[in-house]
Rosetta silent file (secondary structure, phi, psi, omega in degrees, C-alpha in Angstrom):
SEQUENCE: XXXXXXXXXXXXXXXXXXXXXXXXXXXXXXXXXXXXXXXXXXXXXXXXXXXXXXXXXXXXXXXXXXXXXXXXXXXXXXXXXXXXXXXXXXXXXXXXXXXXXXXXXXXXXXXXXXXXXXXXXXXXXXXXXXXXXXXXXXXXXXXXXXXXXXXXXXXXXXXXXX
SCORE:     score description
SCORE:     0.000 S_00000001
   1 L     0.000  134.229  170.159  -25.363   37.167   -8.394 S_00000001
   2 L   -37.069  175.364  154.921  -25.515   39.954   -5.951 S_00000001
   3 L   -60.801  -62.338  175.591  -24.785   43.336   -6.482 S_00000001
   4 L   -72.638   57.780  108.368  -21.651   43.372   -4.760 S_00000001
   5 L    78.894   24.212  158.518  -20.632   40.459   -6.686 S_00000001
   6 L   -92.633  132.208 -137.507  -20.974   37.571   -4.667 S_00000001
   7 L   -77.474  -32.142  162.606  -22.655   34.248   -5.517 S_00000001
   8 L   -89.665   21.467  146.725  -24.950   33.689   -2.254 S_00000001
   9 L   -99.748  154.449  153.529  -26.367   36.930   -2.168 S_00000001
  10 L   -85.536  176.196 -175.323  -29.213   38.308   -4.233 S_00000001
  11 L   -95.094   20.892  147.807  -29.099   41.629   -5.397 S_00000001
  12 L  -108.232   28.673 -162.256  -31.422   42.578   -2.356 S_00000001
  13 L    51.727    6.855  179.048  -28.568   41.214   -0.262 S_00000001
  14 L   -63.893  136.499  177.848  -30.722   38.159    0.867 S_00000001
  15 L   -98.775  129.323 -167.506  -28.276   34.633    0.983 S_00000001
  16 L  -124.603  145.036  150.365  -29.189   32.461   -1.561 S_00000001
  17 L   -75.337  133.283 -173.923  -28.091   29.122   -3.092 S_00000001
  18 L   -50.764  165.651 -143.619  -26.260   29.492   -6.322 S_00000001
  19 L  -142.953   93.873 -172.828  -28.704   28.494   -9.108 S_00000001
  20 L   -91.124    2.939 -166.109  -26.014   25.555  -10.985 S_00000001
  21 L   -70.428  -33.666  176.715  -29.050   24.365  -13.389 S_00000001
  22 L   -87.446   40.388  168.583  -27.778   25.677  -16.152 S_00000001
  23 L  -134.696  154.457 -147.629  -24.186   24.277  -16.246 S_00000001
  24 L  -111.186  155.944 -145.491  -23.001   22.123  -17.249 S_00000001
  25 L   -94.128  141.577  152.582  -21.429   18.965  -15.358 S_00000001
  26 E  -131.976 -169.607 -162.134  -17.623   17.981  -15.563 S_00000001
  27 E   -69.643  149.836 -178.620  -15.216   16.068  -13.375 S_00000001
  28 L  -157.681  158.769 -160.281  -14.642   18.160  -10.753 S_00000001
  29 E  -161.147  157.478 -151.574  -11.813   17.003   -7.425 S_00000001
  30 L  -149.128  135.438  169.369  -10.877   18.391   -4.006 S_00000001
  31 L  -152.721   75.705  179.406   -7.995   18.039   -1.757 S_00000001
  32 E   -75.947  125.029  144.742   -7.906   19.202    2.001 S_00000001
  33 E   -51.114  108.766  148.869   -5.656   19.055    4.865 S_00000001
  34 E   -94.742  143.483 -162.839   -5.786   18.768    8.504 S_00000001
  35 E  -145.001  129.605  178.403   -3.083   18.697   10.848 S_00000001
  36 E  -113.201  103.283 -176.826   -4.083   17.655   14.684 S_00000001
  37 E   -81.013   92.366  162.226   -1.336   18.576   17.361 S_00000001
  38 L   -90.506  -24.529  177.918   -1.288   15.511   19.968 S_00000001
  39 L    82.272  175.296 -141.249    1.429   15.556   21.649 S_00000001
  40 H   -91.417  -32.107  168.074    3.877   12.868   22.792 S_00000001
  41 H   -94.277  -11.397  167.604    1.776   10.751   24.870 S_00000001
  42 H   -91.628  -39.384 -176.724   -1.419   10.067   22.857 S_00000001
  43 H   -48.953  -32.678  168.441    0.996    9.883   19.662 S_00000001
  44 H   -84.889   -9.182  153.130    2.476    7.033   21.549 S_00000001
  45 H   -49.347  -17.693 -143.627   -0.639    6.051   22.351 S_00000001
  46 H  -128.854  -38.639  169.520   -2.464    6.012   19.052 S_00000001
  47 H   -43.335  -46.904  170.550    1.612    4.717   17.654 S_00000001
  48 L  -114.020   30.138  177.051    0.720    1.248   19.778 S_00000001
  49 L    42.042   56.380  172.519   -3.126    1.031   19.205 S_00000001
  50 L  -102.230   17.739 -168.518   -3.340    1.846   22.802 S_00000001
  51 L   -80.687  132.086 -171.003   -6.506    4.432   22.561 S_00000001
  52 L   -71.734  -44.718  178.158   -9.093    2.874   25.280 S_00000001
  53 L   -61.069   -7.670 -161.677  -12.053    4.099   22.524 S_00000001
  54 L   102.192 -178.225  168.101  -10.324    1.619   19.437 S_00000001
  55 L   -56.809  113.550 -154.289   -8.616    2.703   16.550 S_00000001
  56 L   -85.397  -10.105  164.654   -8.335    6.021   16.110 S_00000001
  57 L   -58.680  -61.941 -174.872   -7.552    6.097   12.371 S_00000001
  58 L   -32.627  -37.524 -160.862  -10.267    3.829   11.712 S_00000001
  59 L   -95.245  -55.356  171.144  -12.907    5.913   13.536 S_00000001
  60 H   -51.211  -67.167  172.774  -11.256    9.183   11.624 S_00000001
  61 H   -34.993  -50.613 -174.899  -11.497    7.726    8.469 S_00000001
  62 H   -92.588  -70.717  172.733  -15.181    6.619    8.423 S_00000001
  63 H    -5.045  -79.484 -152.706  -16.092   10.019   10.466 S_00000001
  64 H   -48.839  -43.404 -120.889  -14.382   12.135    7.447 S_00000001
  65 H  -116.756  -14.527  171.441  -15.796   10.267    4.776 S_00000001
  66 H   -84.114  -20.465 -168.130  -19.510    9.994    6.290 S_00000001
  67 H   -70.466  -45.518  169.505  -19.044   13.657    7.245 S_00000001
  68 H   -60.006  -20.073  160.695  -18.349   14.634    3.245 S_00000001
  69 H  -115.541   18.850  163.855  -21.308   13.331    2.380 S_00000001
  70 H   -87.402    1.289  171.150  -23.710   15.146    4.805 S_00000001
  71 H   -38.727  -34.389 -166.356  -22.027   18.287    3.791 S_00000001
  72 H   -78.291  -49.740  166.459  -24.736   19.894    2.206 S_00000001
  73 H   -73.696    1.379  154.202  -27.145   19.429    5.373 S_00000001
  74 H  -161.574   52.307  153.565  -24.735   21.345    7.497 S_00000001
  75 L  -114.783  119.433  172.128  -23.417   24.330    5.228 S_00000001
  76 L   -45.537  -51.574 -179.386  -26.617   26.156    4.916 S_00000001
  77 L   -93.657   21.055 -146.499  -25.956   27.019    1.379 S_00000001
  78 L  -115.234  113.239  179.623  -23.715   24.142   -0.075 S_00000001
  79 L   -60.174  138.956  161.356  -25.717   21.968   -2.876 S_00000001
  80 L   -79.904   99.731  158.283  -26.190   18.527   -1.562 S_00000001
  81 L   -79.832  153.389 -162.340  -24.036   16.148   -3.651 S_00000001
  82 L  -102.558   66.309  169.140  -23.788   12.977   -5.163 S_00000001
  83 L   -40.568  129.480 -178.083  -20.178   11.839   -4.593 S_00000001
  84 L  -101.391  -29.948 -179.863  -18.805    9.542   -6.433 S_00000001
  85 E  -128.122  127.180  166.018  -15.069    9.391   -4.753 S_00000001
  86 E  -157.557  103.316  164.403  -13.993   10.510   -1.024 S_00000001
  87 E  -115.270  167.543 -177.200  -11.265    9.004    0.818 S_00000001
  88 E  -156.073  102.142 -126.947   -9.537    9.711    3.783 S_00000001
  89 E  -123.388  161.512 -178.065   -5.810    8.653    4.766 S_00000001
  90 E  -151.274  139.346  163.682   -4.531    9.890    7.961 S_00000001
  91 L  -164.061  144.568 -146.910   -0.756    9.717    9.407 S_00000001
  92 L   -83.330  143.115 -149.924    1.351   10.320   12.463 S_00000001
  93 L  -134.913 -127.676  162.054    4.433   12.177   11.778 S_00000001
  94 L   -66.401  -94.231 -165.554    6.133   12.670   15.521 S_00000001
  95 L   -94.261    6.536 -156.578    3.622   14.517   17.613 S_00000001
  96 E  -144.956  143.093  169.435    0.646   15.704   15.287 S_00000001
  97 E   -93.557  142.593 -172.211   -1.674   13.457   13.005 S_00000001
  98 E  -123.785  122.042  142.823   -1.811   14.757    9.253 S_00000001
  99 E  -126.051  146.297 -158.772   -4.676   14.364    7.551 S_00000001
 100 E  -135.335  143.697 -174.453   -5.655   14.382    4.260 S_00000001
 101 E  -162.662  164.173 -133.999   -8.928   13.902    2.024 S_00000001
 102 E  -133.605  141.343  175.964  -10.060   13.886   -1.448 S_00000001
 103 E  -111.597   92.575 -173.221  -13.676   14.640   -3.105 S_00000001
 104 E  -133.662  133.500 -174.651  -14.540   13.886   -6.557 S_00000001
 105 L  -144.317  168.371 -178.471  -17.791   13.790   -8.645 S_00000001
 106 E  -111.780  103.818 -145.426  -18.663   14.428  -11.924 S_00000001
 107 E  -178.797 -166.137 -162.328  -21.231   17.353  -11.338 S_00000001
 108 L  -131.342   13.650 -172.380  -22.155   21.178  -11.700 S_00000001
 109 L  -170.068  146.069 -141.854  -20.639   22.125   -8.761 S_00000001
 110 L   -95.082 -168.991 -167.336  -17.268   21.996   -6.850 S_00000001
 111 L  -116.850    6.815 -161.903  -16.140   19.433   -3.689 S_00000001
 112 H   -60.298  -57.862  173.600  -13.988   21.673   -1.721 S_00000001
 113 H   -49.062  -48.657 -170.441  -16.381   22.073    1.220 S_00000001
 114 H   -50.431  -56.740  173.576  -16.881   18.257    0.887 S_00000001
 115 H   -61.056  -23.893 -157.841  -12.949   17.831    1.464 S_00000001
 116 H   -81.505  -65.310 -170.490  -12.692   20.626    3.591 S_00000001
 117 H   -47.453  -47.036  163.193  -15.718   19.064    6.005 S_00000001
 118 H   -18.574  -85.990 -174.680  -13.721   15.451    5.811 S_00000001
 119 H   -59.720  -31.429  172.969  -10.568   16.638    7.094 S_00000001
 120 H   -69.722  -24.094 -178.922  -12.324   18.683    9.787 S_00000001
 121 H  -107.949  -16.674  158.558  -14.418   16.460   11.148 S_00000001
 122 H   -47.139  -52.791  178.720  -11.658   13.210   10.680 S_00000001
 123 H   -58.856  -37.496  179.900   -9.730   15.857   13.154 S_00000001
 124 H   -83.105   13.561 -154.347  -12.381   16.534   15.631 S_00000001
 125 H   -99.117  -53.955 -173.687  -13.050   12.531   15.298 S_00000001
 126 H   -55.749  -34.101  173.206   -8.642   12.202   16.594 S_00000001
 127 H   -75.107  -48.105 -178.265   -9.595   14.807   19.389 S_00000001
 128 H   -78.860  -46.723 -114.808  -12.843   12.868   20.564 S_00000001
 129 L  -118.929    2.901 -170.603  -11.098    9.415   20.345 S_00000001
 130 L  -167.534   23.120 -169.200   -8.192   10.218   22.281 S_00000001
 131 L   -91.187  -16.269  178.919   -9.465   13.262   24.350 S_00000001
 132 L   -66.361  -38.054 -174.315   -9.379   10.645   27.777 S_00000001
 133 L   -92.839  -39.951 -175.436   -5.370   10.832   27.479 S_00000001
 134 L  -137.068  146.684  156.153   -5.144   14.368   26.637 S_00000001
 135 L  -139.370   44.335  153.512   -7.399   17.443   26.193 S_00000001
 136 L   -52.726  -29.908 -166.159   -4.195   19.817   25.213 S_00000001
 137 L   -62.360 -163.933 -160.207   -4.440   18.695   21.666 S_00000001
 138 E  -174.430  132.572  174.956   -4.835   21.350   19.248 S_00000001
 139 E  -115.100  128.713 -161.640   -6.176   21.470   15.494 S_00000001
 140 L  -122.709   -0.364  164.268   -3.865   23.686   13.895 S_00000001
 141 L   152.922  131.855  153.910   -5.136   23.702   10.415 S_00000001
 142 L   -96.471  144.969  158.065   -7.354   22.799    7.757 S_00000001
 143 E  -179.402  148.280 -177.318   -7.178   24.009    4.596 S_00000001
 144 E   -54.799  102.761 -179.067   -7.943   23.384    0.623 S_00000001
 145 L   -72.242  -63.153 -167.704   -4.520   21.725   -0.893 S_00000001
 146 L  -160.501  127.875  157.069   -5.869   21.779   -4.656 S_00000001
 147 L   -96.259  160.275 -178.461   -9.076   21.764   -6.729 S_00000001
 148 E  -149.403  162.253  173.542   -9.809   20.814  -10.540 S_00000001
 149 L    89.824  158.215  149.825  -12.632   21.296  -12.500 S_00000001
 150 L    98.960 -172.352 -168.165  -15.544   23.835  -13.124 S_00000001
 151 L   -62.693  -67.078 -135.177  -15.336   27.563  -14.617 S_00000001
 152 L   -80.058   -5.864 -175.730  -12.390   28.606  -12.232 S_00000001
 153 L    75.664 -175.707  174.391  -10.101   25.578  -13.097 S_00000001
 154 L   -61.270  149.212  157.077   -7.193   23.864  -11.514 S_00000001
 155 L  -146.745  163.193  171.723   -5.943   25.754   -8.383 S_00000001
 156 L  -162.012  139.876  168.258   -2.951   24.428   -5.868 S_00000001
 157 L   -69.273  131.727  167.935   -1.743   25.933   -2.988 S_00000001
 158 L   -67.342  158.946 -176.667    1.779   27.474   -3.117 S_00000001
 159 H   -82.663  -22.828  175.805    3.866   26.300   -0.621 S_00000001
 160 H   -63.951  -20.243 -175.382    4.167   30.152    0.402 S_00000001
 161 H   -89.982    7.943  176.296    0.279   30.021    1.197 S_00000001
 162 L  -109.245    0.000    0.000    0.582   27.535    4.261 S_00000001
C-alpha cells in the first residue's frame, strides 16, 4: 500500500495492482444500477419490439454480461476474474430503461467493477440499439447498489445516497 494509503499506488507513488495472493477466497457479490433516459418515442418503440436493430433487451443483456467478464482487460488495474454468476435484467418504467446487474464469485477479490461495467455497457448497448430513433437519450446513472464479501463486508446504498 502506498504511502498515502491507497491500494494502487506504491509507496513511490507508481499505480500498481493490489497483490490479493495472500488472501484468502470467500463468496464475494455485486449489485449495480443503470438508469437510461429514452424518452417517449423509443420507449414506445422498444414497449412494441419496434427497434429496426432487434431486441433491445436482448442485445443489453448479452452486452452487460459479456462486458463483466472482460472487465479486467479494460480497467487497467482490476484483477481479471473468474465469474461464476452475472446476470443482467433490464426494465422500462415510463420513459427511462432501469437496469440492473449482479456479479458473484467465490474469490480474493471483489465484483463491483464487474457489476458496475455490466450496467454501463448494457446502457451504452440501449443507446446504440435505439440511437436511429433518438440521439437525445441520456444515461443518468450508474452506480454500486450493494456488495458482500471480503475484508470490508456487506455495504448497501442508503436511499439518501442516490
Amino acid at each position: 500500500m502506498g504511502a498515502d494509503g491507497l491500494s494502487h499506488v506504491d509507496a513511490e507513488g507508481k499505480a500498481q495492482m493490489v497483490d490479493v495472493s495472500g488472501k484468502q477466497p470467500t463468496r464475494r457479490r455485486a449489485v449495480a444500477e443503470a438508469v437510461v433516459h429514452v424518452g417517449t418515442v423509443v420507449a414506445e418503440a422498444i414497449r412494441d419490439d419496434a427497434v429496426a436493430k432487434g431486441p433491445v433487451f436482448q442485445a443489453a443483456r448479452l452486452a452487460g454480461i459479456q462486458a463483466a467478464k472482460q472487465t479486467g482487460l479494460l480497467i487497467p488495474l482490476c484483477h481479471p476474474l473468474p465469474l461464476e454468476h452475472v446476470a443482467v435484467d433490464l426494465d422500462l418504467r415510463g420513459e427511462e430503461v432501469h437496469i440492473r446487474a449482479e456479479a458473484a464469485l467465490t474469490g480474493k477479490t471483489g465484483v463491483e467493477m464487474e457489476a458496475l461495467t455490466a450496467a454501463s455497457v448494457a446502457a451504452l448497448t440501449v443507446y446504440d440499439m435505439c440511437k436511429a430513433i433518438s440521439k437525445a437519450m441520456e444515461i443518468r446513472s450508474v452506480h454500486l447498489v450493494a456488495k458482500a464479501g471480503g475484508k470490508s463486508g456487506a455495504w448497501t446504498r442508503e436511499p439518501s445516497q442516490r
